[in-house]
C-alpha positions as CSV (number, residue, x, y, z in Angstrom):
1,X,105.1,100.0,80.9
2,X,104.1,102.9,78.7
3,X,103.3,102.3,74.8
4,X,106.0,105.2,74.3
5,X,108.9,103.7,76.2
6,X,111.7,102.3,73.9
7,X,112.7,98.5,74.6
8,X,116.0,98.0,74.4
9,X,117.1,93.7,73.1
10,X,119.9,91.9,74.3
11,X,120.6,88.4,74.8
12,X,120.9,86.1,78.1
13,X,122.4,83.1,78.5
14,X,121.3,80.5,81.4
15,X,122.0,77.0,82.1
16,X,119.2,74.5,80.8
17,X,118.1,73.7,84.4
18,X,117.1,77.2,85.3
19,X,115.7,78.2,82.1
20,X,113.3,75.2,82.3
21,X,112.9,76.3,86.1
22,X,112.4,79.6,84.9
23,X,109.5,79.0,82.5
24,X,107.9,77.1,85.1
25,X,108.0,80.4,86.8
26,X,106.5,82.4,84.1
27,X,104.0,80.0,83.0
28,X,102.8,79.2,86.9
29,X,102.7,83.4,87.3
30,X,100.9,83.9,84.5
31,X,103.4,86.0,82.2
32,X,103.3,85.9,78.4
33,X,106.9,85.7,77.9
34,X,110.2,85.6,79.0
35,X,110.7,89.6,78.6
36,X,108.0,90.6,80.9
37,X,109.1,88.1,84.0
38,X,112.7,89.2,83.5
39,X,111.1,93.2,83.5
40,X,109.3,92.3,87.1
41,X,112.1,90.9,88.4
42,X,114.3,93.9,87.4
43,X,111.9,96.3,88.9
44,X,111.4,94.2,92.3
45,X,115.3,93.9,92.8
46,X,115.6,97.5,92.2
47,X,113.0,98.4,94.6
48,X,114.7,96.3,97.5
49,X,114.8,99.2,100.8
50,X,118.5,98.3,100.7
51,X,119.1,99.3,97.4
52,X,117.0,102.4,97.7
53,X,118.9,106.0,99.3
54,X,117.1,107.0,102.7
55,X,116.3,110.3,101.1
56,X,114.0,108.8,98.7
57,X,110.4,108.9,98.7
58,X,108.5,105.8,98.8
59,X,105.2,103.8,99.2
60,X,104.5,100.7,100.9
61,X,104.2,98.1,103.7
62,X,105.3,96.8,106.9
63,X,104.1,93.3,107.7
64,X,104.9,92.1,111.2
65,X,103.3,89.0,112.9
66,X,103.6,89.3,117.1
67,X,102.6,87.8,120.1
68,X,99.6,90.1,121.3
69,X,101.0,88.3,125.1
70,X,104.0,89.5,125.2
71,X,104.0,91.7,128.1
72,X,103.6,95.4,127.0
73,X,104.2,94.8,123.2
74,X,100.9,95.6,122.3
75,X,101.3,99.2,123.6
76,X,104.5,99.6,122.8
77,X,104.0,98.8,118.8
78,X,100.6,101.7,119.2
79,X,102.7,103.8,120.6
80,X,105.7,103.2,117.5
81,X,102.6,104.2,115.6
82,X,101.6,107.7,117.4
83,X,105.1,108.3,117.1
84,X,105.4,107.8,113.1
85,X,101.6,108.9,112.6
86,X,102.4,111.3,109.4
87,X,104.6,108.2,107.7
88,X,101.1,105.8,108.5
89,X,98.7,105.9,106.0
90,X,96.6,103.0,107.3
91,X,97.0,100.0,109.1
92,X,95.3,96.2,109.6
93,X,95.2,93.8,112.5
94,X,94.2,90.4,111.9
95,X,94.1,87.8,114.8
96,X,95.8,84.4,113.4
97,X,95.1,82.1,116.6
98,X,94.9,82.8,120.1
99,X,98.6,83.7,120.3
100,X,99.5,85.8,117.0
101,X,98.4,88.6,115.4
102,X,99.5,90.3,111.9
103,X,99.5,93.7,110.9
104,X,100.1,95.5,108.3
105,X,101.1,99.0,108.0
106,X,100.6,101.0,105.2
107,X,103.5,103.9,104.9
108,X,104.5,106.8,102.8
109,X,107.6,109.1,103.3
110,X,110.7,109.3,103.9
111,X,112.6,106.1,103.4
112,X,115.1,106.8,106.2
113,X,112.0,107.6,108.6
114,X,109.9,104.2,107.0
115,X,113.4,102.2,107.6
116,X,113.7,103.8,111.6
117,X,110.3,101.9,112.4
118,X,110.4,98.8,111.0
119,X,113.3,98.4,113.1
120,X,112.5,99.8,115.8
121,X,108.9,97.1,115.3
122,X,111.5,94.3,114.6
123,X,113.5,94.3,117.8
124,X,110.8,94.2,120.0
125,X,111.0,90.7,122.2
126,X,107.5,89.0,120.7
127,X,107.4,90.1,117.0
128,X,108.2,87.2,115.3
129,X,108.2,88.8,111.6
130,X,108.7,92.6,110.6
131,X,109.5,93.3,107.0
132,X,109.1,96.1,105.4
133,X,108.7,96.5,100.9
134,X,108.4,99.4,99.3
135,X,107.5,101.0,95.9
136,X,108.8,104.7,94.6
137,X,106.7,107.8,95.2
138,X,106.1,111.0,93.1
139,X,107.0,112.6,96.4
140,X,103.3,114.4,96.7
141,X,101.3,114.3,99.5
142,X,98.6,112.8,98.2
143,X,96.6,113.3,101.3
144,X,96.9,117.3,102.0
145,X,95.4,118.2,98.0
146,X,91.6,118.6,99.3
147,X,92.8,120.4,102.2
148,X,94.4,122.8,100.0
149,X,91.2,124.4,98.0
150,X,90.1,127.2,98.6
């Protein structure tokens, strides 16, 4: 949070059960106070992609975890890839065991676009996992700036 932003006070009530599970929570996370866990938690269910508008910008990741034998899936999550290379920043693929392997897809764009693969990824018979979370973007293409000097 900026020194310059304005906090604004007001008052919640909760039960004593959850507040005592609640500064469990902060103290286990690491917070200072109350205020800052209830901030986080503001901001992280704002940024939920089903709260967001398609049109919005956004950064972010798709986890998936597949079966690397299920016939053709490996091919057919490269070629998801090709297909939504300018949305892909970067990607990792980790082997868990013999049968599983996670990746994880670093995106930028279009949320609409980011929203189209991950479930196009998430149906595919063999992927066990897809989720996708995202943070807001300034909108720039961060990526094209070099490019541009002359």
């Amino acid at each position: 949070m900026s020194e310059k932003e304005e906090l604004t006070r007001f008052g919640v009530a909760f039960p004593a059960p959850l507040i005592e599970q609640f500064d469990k929570y902060i103290e286990e996370q690491g917070y200072k106070n109350r205020s800052e866990a209830i901030r986080d938690l503001a901001r992280r269910a704002m940024l939920e992609p089903a709260k967001l508008h398609s049109d919005e910008q956004v950064a972010g990741v798709i986890v998936t975890v597949f079966d690397h034998h299920a016939s053709e899936l490996p091919g057919i999550l490269m070629e998801l890839q090709h297909d939504y290379h300018h949305d892909i920043i970067s990607n990792m693929h980790v082997h868990l065991n013999h049968h599983q392997c996670l990746e994880v897809i670093a995106v930028r764009g279009n949320l609409g676009r980011l929203r189209a693969l991950h479930q196009q990824i998430q149906v595919q018979k063999g992927v066990h996992y897809a989720e996708l979370s995202v943070t807001f973007n300034d909108g720039e293409s961060h990526v094209d700036h070099h490019l541009n000097r002359e």
